[in-house]
C-alpha positions as CSV (number, residue, x, y, z in Angstrom):
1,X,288.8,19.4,119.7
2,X,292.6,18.2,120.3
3,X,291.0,14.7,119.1
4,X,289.4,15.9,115.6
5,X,292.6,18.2,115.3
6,X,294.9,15.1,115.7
7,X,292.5,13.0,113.3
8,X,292.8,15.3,110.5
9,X,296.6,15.9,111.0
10,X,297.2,11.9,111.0
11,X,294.7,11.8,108.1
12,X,296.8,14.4,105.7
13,X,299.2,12.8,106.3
14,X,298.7,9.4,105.7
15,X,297.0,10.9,102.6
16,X,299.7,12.6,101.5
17,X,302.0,9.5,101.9
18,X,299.7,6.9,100.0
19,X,299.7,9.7,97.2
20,X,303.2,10.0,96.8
21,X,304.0,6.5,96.7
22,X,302.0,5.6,93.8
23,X,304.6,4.4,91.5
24,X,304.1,5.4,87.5
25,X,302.8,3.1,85.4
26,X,305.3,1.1,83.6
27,X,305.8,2.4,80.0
28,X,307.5,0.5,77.3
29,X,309.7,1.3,74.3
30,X,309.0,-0.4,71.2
31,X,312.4,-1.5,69.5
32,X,312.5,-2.3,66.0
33,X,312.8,-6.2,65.4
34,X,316.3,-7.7,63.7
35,X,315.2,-9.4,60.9
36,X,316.3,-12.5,58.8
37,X,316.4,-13.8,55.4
38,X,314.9,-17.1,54.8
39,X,314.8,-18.6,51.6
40,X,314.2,-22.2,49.7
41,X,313.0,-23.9,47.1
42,X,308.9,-25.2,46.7
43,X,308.2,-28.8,45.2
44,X,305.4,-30.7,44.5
45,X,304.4,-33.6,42.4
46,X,303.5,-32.2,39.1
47,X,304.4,-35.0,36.9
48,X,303.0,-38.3,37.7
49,X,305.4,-40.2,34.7
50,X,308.3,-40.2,37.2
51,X,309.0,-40.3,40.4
52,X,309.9,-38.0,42.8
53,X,308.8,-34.1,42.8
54,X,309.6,-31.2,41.1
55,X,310.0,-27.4,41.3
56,X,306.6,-25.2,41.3
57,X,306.4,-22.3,39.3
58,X,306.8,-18.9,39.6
59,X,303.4,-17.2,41.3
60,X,302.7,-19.9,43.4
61,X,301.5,-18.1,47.3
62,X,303.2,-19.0,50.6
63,X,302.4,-18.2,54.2
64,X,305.0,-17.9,56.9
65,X,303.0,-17.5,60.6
66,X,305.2,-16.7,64.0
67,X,303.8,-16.5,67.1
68,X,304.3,-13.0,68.4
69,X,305.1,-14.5,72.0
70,X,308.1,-15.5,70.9
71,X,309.6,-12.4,70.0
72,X,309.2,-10.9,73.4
73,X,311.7,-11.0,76.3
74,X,309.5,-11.9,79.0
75,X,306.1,-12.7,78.2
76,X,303.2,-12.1,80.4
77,X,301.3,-15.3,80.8
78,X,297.6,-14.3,80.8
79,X,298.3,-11.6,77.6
80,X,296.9,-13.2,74.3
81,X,299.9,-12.1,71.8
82,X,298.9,-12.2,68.1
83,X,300.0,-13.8,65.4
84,X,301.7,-12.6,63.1
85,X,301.4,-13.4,59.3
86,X,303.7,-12.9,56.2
87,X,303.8,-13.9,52.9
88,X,305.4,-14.1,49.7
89,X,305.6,-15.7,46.1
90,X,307.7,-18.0,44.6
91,X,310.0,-16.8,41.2
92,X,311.1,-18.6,38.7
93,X,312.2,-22.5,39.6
94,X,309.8,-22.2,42.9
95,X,312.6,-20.3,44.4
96,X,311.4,-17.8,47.6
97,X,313.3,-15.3,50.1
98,X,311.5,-13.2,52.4
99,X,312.7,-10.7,55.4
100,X,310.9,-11.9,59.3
101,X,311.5,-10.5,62.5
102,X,314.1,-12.2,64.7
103,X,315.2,-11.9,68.5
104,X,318.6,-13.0,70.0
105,X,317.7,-14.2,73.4
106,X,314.7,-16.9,72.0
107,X,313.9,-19.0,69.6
108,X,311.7,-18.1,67.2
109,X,309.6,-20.6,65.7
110,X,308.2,-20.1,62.2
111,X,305.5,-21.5,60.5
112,X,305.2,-22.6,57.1
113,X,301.4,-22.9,55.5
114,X,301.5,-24.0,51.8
115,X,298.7,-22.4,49.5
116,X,296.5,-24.9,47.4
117,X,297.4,-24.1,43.7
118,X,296.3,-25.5,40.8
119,X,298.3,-26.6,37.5
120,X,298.0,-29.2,35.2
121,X,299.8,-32.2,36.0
122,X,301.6,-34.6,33.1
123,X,299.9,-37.9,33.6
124,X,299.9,-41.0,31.8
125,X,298.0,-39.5,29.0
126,X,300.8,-41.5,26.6
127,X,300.1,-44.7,28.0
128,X,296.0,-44.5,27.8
129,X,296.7,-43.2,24.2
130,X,298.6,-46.9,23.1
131,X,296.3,-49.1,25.3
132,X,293.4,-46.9,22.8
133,X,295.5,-47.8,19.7
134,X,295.5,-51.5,21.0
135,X,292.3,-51.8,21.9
136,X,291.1,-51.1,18.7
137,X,293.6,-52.6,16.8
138,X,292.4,-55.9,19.1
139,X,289.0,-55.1,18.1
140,X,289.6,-54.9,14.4
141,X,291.8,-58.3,14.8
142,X,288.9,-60.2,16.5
143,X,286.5,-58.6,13.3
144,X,288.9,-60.1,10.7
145,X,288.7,-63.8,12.9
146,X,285.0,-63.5,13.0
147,X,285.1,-63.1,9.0
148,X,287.5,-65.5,8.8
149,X,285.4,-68.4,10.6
150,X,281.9,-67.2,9.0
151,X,283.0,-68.5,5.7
């Protein structure tokens, strides 16, 4: 009886000791994100009579993507962080500016996805105009020789 007695008293108490040293699952604070301002200019080749690009228009959609890993302290490496996706519109001149979350202590890269947009580009609609004019003006010349040698 001493023996179950003993048992049971080493068994509360080893109970009683694994119990109390279970440690409370971490918790964590979510802290609100600096942010900064990025902006720029879009361009793109919209008129194919010169060379070199120019400024898109207002309306025109573009995507800025940061990988959410980035913007944490120490990241946990089996955790699959999102990511995270902003966008905006260009104004007037293809000008843009738009607000994303920053951290101090990492870089943060960013992402920049350019939108498929249509607009009419200038082209050489000039030129194919005059080569027209010539073409038939060639045409009418080689009607007048063939006149000219029939008689």
């Amino acid at each position: 009886m001493k023996n179950i007695l003993s048992i049971i008293l080493v068994a509360a108490l080893g109970s009683l000791i694994a119990f109390t040293s279970c440690k409370k699952k971490d918790t964590y604070e979510e802290v609100e994100l600096k942010t900064v301002v990025i902006s720029g200019t879009v361009y793109a080749d919209l008129d194919a009579t010169s060379i070199g690009l120019e400024k898109v228009g207002a309306g025109t959609k573009i995507i800025f993507r940061i990988d959410s890993r980035d913007l944490v302290q120490a990241p946990v490496g089996t955790h699959v962080y999102e990511i995270l996706q902003y966008e905006t519109t260009t104004k007037d001149e293809g000008k843009y500016e738009i607000s994303l979350p920053t951290v101090k202590f990492n870089n943060v890269t960013v992402d920049i996805v350019p939108v498929n947009f249509e607009k009419a580009q200038k082209t050489v609609l000039i030129h194919t105009k005059l080569q027209y004019i010539l073409a038939m003006q060639f045409k009418s010349l080689l009607q007048k020789v063939k006149d000219i040698t029939k008689i």
